[in-house]
matplotlib code that plots the C-alpha trace (Angstrom):
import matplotlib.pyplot as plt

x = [2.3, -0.7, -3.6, -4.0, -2.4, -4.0, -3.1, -5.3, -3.9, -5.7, -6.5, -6.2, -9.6, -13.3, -14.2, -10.4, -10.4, -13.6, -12.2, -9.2, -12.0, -14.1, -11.0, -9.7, -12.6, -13.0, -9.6, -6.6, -3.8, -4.2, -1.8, -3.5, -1.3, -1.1, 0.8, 0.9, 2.6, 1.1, -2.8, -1.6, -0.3, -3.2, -5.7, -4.1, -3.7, -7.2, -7.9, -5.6, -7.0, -10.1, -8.4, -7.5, -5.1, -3.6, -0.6, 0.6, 2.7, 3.7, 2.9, 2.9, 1.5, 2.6, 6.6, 7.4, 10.6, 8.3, 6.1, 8.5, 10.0, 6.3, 6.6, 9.6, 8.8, 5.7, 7.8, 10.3, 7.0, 4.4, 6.2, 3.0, 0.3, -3.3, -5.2, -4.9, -7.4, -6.4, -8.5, -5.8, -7.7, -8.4, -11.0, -9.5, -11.0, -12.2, -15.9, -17.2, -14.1, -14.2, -12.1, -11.8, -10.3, -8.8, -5.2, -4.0, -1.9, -5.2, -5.4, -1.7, -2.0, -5.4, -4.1, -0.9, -3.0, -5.9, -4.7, -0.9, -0.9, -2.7, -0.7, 2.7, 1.2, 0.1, 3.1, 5.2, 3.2, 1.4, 4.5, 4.0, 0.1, 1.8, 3.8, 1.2, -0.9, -3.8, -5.1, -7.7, -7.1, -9.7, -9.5, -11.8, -12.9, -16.2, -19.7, -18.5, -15.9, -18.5, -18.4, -21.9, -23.2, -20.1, -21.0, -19.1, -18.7, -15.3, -13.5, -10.1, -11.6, -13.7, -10.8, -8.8, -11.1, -12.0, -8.3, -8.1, -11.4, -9.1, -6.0, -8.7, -9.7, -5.9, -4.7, -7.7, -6.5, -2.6, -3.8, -6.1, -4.9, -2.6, -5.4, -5.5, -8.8, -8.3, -12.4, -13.2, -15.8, -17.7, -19.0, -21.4, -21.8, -20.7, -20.3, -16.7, -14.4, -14.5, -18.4, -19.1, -21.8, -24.9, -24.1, -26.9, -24.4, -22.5, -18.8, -20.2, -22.1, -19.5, -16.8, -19.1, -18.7, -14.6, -14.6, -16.7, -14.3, -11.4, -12.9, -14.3, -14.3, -12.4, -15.0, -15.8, -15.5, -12.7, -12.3, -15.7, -17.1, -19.3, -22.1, -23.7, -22.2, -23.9, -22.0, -22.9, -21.8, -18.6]
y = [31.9, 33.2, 31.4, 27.4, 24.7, 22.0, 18.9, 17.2, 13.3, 12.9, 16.3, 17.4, 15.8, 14.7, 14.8, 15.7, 18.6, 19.9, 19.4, 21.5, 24.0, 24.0, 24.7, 27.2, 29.1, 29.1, 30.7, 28.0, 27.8, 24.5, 21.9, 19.6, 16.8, 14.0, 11.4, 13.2, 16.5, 17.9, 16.9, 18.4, 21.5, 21.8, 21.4, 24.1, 26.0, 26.3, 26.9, 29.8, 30.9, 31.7, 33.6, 30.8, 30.0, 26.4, 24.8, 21.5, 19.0, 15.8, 12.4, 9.1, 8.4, 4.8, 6.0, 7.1, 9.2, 10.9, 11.7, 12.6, 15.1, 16.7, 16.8, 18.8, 20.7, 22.1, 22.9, 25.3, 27.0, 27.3, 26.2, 24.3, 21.7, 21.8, 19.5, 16.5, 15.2, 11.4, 11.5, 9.5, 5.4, 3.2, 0.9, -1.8, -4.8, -6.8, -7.1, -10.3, -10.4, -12.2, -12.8, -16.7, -16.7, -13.0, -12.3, -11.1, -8.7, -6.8, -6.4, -5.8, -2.8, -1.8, -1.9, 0.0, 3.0, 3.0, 2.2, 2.0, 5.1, 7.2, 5.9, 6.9, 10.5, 10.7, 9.3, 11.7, 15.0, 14.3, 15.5, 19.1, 19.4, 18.5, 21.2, 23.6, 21.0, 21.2, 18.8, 17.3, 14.3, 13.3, 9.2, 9.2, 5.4, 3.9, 2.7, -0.8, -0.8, -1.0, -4.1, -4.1, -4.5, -6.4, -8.2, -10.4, -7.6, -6.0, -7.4, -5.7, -2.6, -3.5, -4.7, -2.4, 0.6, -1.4, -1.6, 2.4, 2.5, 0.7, 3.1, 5.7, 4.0, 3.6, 6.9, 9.0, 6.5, 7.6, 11.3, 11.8, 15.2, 16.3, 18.5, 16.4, 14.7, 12.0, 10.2, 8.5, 9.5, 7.8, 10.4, 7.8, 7.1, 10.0, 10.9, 10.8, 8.6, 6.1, 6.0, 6.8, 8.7, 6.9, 7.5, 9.3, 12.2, 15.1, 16.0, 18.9, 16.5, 14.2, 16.7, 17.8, 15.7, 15.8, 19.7, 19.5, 17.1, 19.3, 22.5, 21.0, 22.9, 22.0, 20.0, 18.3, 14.2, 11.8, 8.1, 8.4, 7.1, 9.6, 10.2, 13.5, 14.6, 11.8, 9.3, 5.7, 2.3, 0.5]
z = [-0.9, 0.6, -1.3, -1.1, -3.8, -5.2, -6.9, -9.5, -10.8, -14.2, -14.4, -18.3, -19.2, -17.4, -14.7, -13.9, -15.9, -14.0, -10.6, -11.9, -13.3, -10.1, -8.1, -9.5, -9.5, -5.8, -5.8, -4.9, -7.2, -9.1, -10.1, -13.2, -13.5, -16.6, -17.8, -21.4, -21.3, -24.5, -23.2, -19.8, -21.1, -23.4, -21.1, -18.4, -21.1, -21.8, -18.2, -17.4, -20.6, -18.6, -15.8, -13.7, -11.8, -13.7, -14.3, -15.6, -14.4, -15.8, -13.2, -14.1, -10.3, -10.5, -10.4, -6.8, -8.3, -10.2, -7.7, -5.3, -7.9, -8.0, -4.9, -4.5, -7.6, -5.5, -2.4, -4.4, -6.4, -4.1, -0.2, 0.7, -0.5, 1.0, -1.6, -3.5, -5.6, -6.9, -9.7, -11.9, -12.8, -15.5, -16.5, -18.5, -18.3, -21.4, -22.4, -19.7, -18.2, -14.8, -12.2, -12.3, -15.8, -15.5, -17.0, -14.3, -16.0, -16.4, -12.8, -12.2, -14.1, -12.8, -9.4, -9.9, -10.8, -9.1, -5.9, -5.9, -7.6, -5.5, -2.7, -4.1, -4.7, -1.1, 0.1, -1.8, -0.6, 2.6, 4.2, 2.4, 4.1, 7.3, 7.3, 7.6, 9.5, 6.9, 4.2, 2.5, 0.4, -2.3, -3.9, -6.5, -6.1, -7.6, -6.5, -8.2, -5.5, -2.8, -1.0, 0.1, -3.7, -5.3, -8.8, -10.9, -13.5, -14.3, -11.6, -12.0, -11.6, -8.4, -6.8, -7.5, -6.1, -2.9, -2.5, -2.7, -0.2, 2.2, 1.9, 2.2, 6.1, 6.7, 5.7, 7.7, 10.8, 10.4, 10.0, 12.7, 14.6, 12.0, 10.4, 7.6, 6.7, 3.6, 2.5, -1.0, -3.5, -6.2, -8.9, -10.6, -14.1, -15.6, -19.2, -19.7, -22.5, -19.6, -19.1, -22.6, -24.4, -22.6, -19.1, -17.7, -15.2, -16.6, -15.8, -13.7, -11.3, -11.0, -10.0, -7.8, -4.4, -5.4, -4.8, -1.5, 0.0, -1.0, 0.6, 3.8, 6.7, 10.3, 11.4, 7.9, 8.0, 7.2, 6.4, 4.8, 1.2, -0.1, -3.0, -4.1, -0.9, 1.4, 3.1, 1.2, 2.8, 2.5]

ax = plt.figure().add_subplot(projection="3d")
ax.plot(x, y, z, "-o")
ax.set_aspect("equal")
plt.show()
């Protein structure tokens, strides 16, 4: 296959769905992935029911035989993988949580899929990119995952994102020279089920960055933490 594949985590609604979207219209062949394989098919559905070029997958990201059968349900379709988009996360800490009287259960759970998870994925189909020695690897993380700026606010949900900011540094470091470039994103507060009616971004601008690091050219950047397509501190 000629033209590039994408895979979106999370991808049958928000900001997700619009990576898929945005994709697909710039012409790769895009793989929208979800735990639920009604939402998923649903939402491809409605995608290729535009003219684009979507299908769905089921992924629970946090299952590395799941992941790995992705990954070698990819190879026999499509032969190659150039993107990955880890879009997949929850936010599921209660109202005032904080960390010194946490169940930690909340953050076991927010760690298996926000960072865990998009570790499995990568491990499953980096080896696909390298292949054709080409990648680019998108972790959607979160400005409340910046170190610099840390409050005492949903605290298995920070840690969990500054955990996938530090796979992001590791990753770009065991990928330099392979072709593959791997950064982390935050898309704001965006007006999703997870940000809620008030948030002040749309879908469209949080996708935004997400699509720019999965199209970047040769001499684009890796290892970087980026916002509105600017590089923001650690």
């Amino acid at each position: 296959m000629d033209r590039r594949v994408a895979v979106i985590t999370g991808g049958n609604r928000g900001i997700g769905f619009e990576i898929c979207r945005r994709l697909a219209i710039t012409g790769l062949q895009v793989v929208l992935t979800s735990r639920d394989a009604e939402k998923g098919e649903a939402a491809a559905g409605k995608l290729a029911g535009e003219g684009l070029g979507v299908v769905a997958q089921v992924l629970d990201t946090t299952v590395a035989d799941r992941a790995k059968e992705l990954a070698a349900w990819v190879d026999r379709r499509y032969g190659r993988l150039d993107v990955l988009v880890n879009n997949a996360g929850v936010q599921i800490d209660p109202k005032g949580a904080r960390a010194l009287t946490l169940d930690i259960e909340v953050l076991r759970r927010s760690m298996e899929t926000n960072a865990y998870g998009a570790l499995i994925v990568s491990q499953a189909l980096v080896p696909l990119m390298k292949k054709n020695r080409y990648g680019r690897i998108v972790n959607m993380s979160s400005i409340l995952g910046q170190l610099r700026d840390m409050d005492a606010q949903t605290p298995a949900y920070r840690i969990s994102k500054t955990a996938l900011n530090a796979i992001t540094r590791v990753m770009a470091a065991e990928l330099k020279g392979t072709g593959i470039k791997v950064n982390t994103m935050t898309p704001g507060w965006v007006r999703t089920d997870m940000g809620g009616p008030r948030a002040p971004r749309s879908v469209e601008e949080g996708a935004d960055t997400a699509v720019w690091l999965a199209t970047l050219p040769e001499d684009g950047p890796s290892g970087g933490f980026f916002m509105d397509r600017k590089a923001i501190a650690w």
